[in-house]
VOTI-417825 format. One line per field, with one value per residue (C-alpha): residue number from 1; residue in three letters; z, x, y. Coordinates in steps of 0.001 Angstrom, whole numbers, plus 500000, padded with zeros to 6 digits. Last residue first. Layout:
! residues N
n = c(NUM, ...) $
res = c(Ala, ...) $
w = c(Z, ...) $
u = c(X, ...) $
v = c(Y, ...) $
END
This chain:
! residues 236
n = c(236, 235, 234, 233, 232, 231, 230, 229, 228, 227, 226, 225, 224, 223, 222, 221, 220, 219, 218, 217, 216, 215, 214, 213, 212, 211, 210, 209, 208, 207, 206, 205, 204, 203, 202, 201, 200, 199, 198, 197, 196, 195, 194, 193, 192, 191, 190, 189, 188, 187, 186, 185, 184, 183, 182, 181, 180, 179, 178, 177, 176, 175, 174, 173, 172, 171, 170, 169, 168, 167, 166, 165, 164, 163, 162, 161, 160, 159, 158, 157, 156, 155, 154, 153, 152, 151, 150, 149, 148, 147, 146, 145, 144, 143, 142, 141, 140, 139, 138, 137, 136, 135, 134, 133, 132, 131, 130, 129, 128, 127, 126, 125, 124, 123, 122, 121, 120, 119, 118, 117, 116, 115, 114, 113, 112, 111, 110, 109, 108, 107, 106, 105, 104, 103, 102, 101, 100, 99, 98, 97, 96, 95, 94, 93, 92, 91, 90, 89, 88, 87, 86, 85, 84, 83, 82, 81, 80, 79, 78, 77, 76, 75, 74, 73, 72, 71, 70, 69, 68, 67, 66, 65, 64, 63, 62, 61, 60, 59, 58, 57, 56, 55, 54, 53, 52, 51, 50, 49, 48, 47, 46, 45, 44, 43, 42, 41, 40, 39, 38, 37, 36, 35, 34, 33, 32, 31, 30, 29, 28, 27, 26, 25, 24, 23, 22, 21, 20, 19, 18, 17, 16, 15, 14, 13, 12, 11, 10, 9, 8, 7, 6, 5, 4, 3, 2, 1) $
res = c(Unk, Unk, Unk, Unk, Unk, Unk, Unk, Unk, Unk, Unk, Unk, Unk, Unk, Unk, Unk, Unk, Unk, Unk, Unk, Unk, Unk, Unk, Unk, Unk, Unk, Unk, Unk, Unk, Unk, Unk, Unk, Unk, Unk, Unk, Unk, Unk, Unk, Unk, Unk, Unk, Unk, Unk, Unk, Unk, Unk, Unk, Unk, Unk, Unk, Unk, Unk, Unk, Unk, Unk, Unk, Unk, Unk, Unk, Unk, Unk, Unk, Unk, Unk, Unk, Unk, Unk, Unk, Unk, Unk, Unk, Unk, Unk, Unk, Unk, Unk, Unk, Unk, Unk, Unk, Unk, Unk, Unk, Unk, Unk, Unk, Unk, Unk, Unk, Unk, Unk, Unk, Unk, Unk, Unk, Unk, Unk, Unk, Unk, Unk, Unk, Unk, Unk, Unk, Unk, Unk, Unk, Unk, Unk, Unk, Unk, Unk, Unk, Unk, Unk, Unk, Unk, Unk, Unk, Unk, Unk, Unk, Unk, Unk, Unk, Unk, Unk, Unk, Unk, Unk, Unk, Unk, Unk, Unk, Unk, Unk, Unk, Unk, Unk, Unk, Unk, Unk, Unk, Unk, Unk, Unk, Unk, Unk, Unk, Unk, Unk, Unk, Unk, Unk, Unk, Unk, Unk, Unk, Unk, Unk, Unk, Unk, Unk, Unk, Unk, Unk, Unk, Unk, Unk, Unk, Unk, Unk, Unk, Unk, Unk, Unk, Unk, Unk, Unk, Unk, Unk, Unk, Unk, Unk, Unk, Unk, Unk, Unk, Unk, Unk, Unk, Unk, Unk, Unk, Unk, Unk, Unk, Unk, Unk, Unk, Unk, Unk, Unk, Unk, Unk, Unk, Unk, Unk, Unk, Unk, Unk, Unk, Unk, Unk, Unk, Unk, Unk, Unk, Unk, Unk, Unk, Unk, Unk, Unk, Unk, Unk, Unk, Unk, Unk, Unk, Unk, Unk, Unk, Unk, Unk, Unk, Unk) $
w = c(601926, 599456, 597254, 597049, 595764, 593147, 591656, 591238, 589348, 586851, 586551, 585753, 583496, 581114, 581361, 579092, 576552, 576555, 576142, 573278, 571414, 572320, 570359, 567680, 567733, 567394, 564765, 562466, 563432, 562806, 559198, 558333, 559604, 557590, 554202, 555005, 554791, 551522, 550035, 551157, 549304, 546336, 546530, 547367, 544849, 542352, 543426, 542851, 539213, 538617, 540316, 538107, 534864, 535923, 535765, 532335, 530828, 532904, 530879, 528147, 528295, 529409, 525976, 524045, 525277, 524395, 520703, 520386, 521579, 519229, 516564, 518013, 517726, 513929, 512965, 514496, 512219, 509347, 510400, 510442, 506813, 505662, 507036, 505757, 502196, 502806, 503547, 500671, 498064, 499544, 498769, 495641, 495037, 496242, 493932, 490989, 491795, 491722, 488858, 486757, 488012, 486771, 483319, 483439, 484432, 481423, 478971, 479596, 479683, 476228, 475052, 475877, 474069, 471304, 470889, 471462, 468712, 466279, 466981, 466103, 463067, 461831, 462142, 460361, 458093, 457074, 457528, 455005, 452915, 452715, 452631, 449189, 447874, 448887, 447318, 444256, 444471, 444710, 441851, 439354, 440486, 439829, 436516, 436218, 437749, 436069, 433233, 435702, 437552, 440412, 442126, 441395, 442885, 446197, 446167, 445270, 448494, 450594, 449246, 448819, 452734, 453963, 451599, 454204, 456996, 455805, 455407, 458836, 460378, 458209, 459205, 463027, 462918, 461252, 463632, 466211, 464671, 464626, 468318, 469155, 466807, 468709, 471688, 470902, 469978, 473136, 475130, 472884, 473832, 477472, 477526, 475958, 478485, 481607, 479866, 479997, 483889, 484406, 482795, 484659, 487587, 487183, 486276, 489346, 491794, 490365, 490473, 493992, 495752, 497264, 497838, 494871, 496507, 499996, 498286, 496422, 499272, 501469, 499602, 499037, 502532, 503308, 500724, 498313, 495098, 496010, 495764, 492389, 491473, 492329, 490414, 487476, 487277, 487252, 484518, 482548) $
u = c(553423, 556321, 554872, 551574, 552575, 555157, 551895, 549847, 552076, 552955, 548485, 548512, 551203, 549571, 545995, 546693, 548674, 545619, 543262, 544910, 544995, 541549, 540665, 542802, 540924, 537485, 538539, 539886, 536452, 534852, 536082, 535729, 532348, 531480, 533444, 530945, 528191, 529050, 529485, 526688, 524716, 526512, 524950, 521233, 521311, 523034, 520328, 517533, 518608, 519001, 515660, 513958, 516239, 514661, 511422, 511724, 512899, 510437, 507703, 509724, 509529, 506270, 504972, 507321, 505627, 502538, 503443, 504922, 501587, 499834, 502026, 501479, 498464, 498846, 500921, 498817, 495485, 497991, 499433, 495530, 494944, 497924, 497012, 493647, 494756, 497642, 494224, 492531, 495673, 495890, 492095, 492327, 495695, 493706, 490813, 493313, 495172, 491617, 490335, 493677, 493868, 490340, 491168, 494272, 492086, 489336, 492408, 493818, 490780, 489668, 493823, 492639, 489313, 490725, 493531, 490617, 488681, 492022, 492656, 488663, 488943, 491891, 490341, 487034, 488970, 490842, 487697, 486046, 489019, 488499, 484965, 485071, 487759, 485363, 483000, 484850, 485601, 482024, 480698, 483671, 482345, 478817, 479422, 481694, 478781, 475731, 475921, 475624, 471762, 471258, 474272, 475139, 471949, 473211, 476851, 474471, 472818, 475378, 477512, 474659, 473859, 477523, 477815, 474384, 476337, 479346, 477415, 475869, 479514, 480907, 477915, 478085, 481961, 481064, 478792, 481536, 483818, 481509, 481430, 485127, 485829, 483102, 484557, 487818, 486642, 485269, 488111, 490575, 488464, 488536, 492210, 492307, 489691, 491712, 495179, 493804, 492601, 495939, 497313, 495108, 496129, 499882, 499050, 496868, 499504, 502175, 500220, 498954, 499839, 496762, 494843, 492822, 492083, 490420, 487011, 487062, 488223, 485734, 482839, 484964, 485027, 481441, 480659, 477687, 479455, 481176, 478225, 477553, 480922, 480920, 477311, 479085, 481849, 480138, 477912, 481072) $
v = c(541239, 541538, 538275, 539499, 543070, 541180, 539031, 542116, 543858, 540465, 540449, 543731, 543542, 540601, 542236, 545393, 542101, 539889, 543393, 544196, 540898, 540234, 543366, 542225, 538892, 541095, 542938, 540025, 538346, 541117, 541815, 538040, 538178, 541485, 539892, 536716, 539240, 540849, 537304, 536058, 539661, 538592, 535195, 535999, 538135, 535715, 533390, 535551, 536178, 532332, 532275, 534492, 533229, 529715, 530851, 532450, 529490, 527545, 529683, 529545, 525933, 525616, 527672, 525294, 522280, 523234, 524203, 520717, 519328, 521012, 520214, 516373, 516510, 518047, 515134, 512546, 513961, 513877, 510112, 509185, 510633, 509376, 505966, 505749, 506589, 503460, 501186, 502801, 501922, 498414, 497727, 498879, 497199, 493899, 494543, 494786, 491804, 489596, 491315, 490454, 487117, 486671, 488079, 485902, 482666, 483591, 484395, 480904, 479242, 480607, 479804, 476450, 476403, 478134, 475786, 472540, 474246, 474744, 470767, 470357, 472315, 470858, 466970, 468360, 469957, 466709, 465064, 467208, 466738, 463273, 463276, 465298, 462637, 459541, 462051, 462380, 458843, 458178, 459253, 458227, 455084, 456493, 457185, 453950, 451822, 453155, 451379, 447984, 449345, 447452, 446989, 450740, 451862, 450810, 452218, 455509, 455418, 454918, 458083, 459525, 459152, 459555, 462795, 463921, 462661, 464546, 467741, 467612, 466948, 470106, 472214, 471216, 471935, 475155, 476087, 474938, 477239, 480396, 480066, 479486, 482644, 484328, 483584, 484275, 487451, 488250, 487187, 488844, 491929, 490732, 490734, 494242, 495481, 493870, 495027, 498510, 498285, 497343, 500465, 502213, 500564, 501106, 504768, 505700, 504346, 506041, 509273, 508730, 512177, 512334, 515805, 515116, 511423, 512779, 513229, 510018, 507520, 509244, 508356, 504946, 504354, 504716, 502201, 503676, 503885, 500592, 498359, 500064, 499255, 495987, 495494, 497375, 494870, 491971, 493333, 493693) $
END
């Protein structure tokens, strides 16, 4: 727990995460938000059984210290009154009796002692178990974190892109009606340009025709003359 209000202390500073939080309302993370919740509630959960598990680990090895300082104690007696039965012969099937209940006592205790320590080396293990998931846990959730700012970073530099090239787009129609407009200028022009061609090739072609009838007319006024003058040279 401490752990994890240092890192989020360090975070509550970060530049990023300032702008992580501001920008995350207009986010549409929902997915996102519910997987990691929902990881964040297996992290609690896993550290509860963590905590208990613990305890249960703790309260076991005070028993196991109890149960060992209780044998050693039966040991003791046990010892103890094997020695007063040398001495003292009327004692022996009182203290026979004695010691088979605490042979019996020691027994058990063992027995315990022998259950207790397999259920200590379970807890232990399922300990390490829940210590290595919690930590997988941490690990996976700090990389999500990290993913889901990186892919925050991105919208907000494909947004700034977008409007660029908005503005750009907007740019590029102006020129194009501008061109648009230029074009229907000269396309105007050139049909000016084209009828008035026209109207002058219709001239050429009307003054050519004119001009070869001309020089039709004058070829044939010039064809006698010259057949007159021929016959006045050949009388003289």
């Amino acid at each position: 727990m401490q752990r994890n209000c240092a890192a989020y202390l360090k975070l509550k500073n970060w530049q990023w995460w300032r702008l992580f939080t501001k920008v995350k309302p207009l986010l549409q993370v929902t997915r996102q938000d519910e997987e990691i919740q929902a990881r964040e509630e297996e992290l609690l959960k896993a550290r509860g059984s963590q905590a208990r598990l613990e305890q249960e680990f703790s309260e076991l090895q005070r028993k196991h210290q109890q149960v060992q300082e209780e044998k050693a104690v039966l040991a003791e007696q046990l010892q103890a009154e094997t020695e007063l039965f040398a001495e003292a012969e009327e004692m022996r099937v009182r203290l026979s009796a004695r010691k088979q209940e605490l042979e019996e006592v020691l027994s058990e205790l063992e027995t315990r002692l022998e259950e207790e320590e397999e259920r200590g080396a379970q807890l232990a293990s399922e300990r390490k178990r829940l210590q290595q998931h919690v930590q997988d846990l941490e690990e996976q959730l700090e990389e999500e974190e990290a993913a889901r700012q990186r892919l925050q970073l991105d919208k907000v530099s494909l947004e700034s892109r977008m409007k660029s090239l908005e503005t750009e787009t907007v740019t590029l129609q102006d020129q194009r009606d501008r061109l648009s407009k230029e074009k229907k200028q000269v396309e105007d022009r050139l049909g000016e340009v084209s009828a008035r061609l026209g109207e002058e090739e219709e001239k050429v072609k009307t003054l050519t025709k004119l001009r070869n009838r001309q020089e039709a007319v004058i070829a044939d006024m010039e064809g006698p003359a010259d057949a007159g003058e021929g016959e006045a040279n050949a009388g003289g």
